[in-house]
Each structure stands twice: as structure tokens, then as C-alpha cells.
C-alpha positions as CSV (number, residue, x, y, z in Angstrom):
1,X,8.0,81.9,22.2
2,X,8.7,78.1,21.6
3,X,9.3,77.4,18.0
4,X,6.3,75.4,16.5
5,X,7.5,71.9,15.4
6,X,5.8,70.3,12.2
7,X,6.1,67.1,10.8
8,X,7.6,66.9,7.3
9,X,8.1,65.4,4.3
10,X,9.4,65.6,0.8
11,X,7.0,63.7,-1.9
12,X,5.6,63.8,-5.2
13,X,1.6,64.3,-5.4
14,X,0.3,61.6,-7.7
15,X,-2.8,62.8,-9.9
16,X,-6.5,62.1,-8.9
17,X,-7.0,59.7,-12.1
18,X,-3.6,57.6,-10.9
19,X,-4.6,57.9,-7.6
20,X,-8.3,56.3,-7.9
21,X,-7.0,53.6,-10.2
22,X,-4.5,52.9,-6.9
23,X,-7.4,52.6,-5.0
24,X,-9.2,50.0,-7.4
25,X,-6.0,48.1,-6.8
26,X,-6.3,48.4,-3.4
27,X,-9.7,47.0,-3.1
28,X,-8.7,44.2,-5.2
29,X,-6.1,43.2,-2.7
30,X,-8.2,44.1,0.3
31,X,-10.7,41.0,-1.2
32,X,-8.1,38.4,-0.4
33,X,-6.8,39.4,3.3
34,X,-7.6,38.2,6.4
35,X,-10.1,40.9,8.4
36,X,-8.2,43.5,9.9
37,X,-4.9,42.3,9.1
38,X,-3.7,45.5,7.5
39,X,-4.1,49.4,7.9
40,X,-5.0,50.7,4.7
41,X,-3.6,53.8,3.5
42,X,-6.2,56.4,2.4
43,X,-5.8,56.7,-2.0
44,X,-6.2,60.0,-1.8
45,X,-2.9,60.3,0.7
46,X,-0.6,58.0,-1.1
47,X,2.6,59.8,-2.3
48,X,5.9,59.0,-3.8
49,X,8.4,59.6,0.0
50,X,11.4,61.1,-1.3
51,X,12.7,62.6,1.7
52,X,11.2,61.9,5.3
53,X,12.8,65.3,7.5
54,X,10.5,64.4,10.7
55,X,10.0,67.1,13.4
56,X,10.6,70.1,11.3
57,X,10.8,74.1,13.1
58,X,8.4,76.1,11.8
59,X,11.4,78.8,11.3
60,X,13.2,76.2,9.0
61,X,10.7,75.8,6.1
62,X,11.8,78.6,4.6
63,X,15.5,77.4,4.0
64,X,13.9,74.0,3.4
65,X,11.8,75.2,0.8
66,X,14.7,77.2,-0.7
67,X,17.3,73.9,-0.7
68,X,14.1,72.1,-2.5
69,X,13.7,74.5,-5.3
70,X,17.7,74.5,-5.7
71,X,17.3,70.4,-6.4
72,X,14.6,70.6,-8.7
73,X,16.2,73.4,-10.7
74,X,18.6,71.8,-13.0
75,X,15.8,68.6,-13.6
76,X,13.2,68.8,-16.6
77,X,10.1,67.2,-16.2
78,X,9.6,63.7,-16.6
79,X,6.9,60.5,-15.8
80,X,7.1,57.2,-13.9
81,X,4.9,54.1,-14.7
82,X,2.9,52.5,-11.8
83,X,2.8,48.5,-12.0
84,X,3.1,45.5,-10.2
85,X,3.2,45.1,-6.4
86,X,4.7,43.6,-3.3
87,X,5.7,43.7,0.2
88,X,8.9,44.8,2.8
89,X,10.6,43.3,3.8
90,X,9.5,40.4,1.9
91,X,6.0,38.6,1.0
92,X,6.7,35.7,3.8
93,X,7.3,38.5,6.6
94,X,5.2,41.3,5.5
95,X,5.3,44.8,7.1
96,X,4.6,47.0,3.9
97,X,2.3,46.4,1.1
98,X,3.5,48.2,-2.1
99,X,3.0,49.1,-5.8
100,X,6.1,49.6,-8.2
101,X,7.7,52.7,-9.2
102,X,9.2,52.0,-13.0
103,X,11.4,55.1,-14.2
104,X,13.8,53.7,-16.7
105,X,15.5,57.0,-17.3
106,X,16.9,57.3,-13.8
107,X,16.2,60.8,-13.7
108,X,14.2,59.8,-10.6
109,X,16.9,58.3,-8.7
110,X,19.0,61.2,-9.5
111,X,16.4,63.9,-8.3
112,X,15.9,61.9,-5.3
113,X,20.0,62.2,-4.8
114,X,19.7,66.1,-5.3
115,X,17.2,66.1,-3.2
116,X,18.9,64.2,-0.2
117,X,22.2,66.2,-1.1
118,X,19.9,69.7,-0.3
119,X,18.6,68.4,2.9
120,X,21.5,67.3,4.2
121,X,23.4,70.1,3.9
122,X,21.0,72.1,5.9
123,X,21.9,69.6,9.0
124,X,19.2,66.7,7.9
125,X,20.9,63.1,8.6
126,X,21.1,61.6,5.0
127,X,19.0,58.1,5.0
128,X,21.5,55.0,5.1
129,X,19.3,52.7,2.8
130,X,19.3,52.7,-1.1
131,X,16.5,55.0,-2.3
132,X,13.6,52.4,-3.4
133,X,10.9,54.4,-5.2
134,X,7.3,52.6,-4.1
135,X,4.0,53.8,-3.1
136,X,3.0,52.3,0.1
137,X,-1.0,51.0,-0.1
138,X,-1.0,49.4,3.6
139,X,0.7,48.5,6.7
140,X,0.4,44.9,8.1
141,X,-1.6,45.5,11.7
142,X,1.1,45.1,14.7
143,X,-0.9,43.3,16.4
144,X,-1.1,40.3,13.2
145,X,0.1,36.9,14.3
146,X,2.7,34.7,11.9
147,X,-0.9,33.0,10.6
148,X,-2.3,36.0,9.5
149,X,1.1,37.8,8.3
150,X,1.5,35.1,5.6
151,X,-2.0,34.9,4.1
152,X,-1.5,38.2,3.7
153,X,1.9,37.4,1.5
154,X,-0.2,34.8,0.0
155,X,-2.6,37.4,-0.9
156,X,-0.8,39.8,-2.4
157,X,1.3,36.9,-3.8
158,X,-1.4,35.7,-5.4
159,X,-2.5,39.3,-6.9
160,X,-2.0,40.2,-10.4
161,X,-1.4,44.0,-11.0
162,X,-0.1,45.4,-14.4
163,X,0.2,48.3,-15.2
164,X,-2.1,50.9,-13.1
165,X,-1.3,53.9,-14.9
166,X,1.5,57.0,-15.7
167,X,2.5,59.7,-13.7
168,X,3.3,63.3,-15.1
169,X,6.2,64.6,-12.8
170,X,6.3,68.6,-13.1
171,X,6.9,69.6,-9.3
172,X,7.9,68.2,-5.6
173,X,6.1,69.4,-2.7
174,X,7.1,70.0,1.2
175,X,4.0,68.4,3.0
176,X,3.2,68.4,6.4
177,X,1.4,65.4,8.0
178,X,-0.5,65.6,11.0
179,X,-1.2,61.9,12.6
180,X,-4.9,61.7,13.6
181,X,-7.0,58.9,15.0
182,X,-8.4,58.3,11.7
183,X,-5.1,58.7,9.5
184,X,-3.5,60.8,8.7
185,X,-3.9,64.8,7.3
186,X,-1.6,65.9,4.3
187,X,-1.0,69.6,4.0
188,X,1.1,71.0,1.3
189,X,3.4,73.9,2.2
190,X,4.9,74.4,-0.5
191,X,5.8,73.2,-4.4
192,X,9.5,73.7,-6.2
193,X,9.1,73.0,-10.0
194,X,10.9,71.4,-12.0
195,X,12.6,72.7,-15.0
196,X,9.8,73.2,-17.9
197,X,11.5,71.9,-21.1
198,X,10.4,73.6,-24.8
């Protein structure tokens, strides 16, 4: 019988109070852009990406899970600020409309690292660009001219987002997503926690 392939990633949850203030941003920006110029992403689904496997064997989660909870091990738990916003690959061309990631400690970056270190040693190609922690709250439409790409920059140029709000990093998850007309479907398989600190 054909192994059952799933589509996986490795993410942080945000919290539902972080997550609806992301979505007051989101309708903020939403006021300023041209109709149907960009596919929002549901507030509800937005995540922090820090490792995208792909087409996954259903067989595999198992040692997947295991290399996750080996990465998180030797980390304590920690929090990331939420502020500001922008796009990639830049606000004149964009593709991506973000929101910040702030973690001055780095302890982020370096989970992120463990993480990628994990994954790749169970055959996973590690990712070639520089980890940049965001939360993605749209995609510019494909099908967007030059016209409407830069009022779009201009929009989100012209945004002013501060600081949205603190998140409380005690876990990473293993979700699958499953791409549906409507958006996607987020389904957690599976949470490796972090180290719990006295």
C-alpha cells in the first residue's frame, strides 16, 4: 500500500489574543488596498514558518517528530514581540505583506538553527536563505498589474503599526496543511516542548 504523503511544516502557534489583534491590523491595512489586490491570510492560520518540509510520508512523522523534540530540548522558554510591518521582496515590488518578529535575545534564531540542523539530518534539504522571522498577513494577487502592486506598497507604506502584542513561546508544533479552495486547513500533529525553566 502506497505511503500517504502529507504536507508539512514546522511553526510556532501564536495565541488567540495575539492572533485577533493581527487581524485588527490586517483590516487596517486591507482599508487602504486596491480591491482584490491581495489574498488575505486567515488570522486564525498565521504562524511563525520555521521549517517548510513539503510533501512529508506519513511513515516519517514519527522520526520527524522525534528530531523536533531533540531541538527544542536543550532551549527554555522564551517570547517575541510583534511590531511593525512590510513587504518581500520590497514595498515597490510587493509579493508578501508582513508583520515583524522582534527577539532581541536570539534564542529564536538559534532554535530555528537546531531546528533546521534536525531536519536536515533526516535527509530534508536545508533552506539556502538567512532565516527571517515574519508572520505573513497576505499575498499580493498574481494576477495584480505594476499599477495595483505599488498602491499596494504605498498602502502598507503608508500604515503605522507599533507594537501588536507579545508572544509566550513554550512549544513548536508539526502541522499539516491541506490547500483548499477557500484557504487553507491547519492540523497539528504534534507539539515538542521546550525546556520549562524554574
Amino acid at each position: 500500500m502506497p505511503d500517504e504523503m502529507l504536507r508539512t511544516f514546522i511553526a510556532i502557534e501564536l495565541s488567540e489574543p495575539l492572533a485577533a489583534a493581527i487581524g485588527r491590523v490586517q483590516a487596517q491595512l486591507k482599508r487602504g488596498m486596491p480591491p482584490g489586490g491581495v489574498k488575505w491570510v486567515a488570522s486564525e492560520g498565521i504562524h511563525l514558518t520555521l521549517k517548510f518540509l513539503g510533501e512529508t510520508p506519513r511513515s516519517r512523522i514519527p522520526e520527524v517528530v522525534a528530531a523536533l523534540k531533540v531541538a527544542c530540548a536543550g532551549f527554555p522558554a522564551f517570547e517575541f514581540t510583534v511590531e511593525g510591518r512590510g513587504c518581500f521582496p520590497n514595498c515597490r515590488r510587493p509579493r508578501v505583506i508582513w508583520v515583524a518578529v522582534r527577539e532581541p535575545s536570539q534564542t529564536l534564531g538559534r532554535l530555528q538553527a537546531a531546528v533546521e540542523e534536525q531536519i536536515a539530518a533526516l535527509g530534508w534539504p536545508t533552506e539556502a536563505r538567512p532565516f527571517s522571522p515574519h508572520l505573513t498577513l497576505g499575498r499580493v494577487a498574481r494576477s495584480a498589474d505594476r499599477a495595483t502592486e505599488a498602491a499596494i506598497g504605498q498602502a502598507v507604506e503608508r500604515a503605522v503599526v507599533e507594537r501588536i502584542g507579545v508572544q509566550r513561546v513554550t512549544a513548536v508544533s508539526l502541522v499539516q496543511s491541506d490547500l483548499r479552495p477557500a484557504g487553507a486547513v491547519y492540523t497539528v500533529l504534534a507539539r515538542a516542548l521546550l525546556r520549562r525553566d524554574a
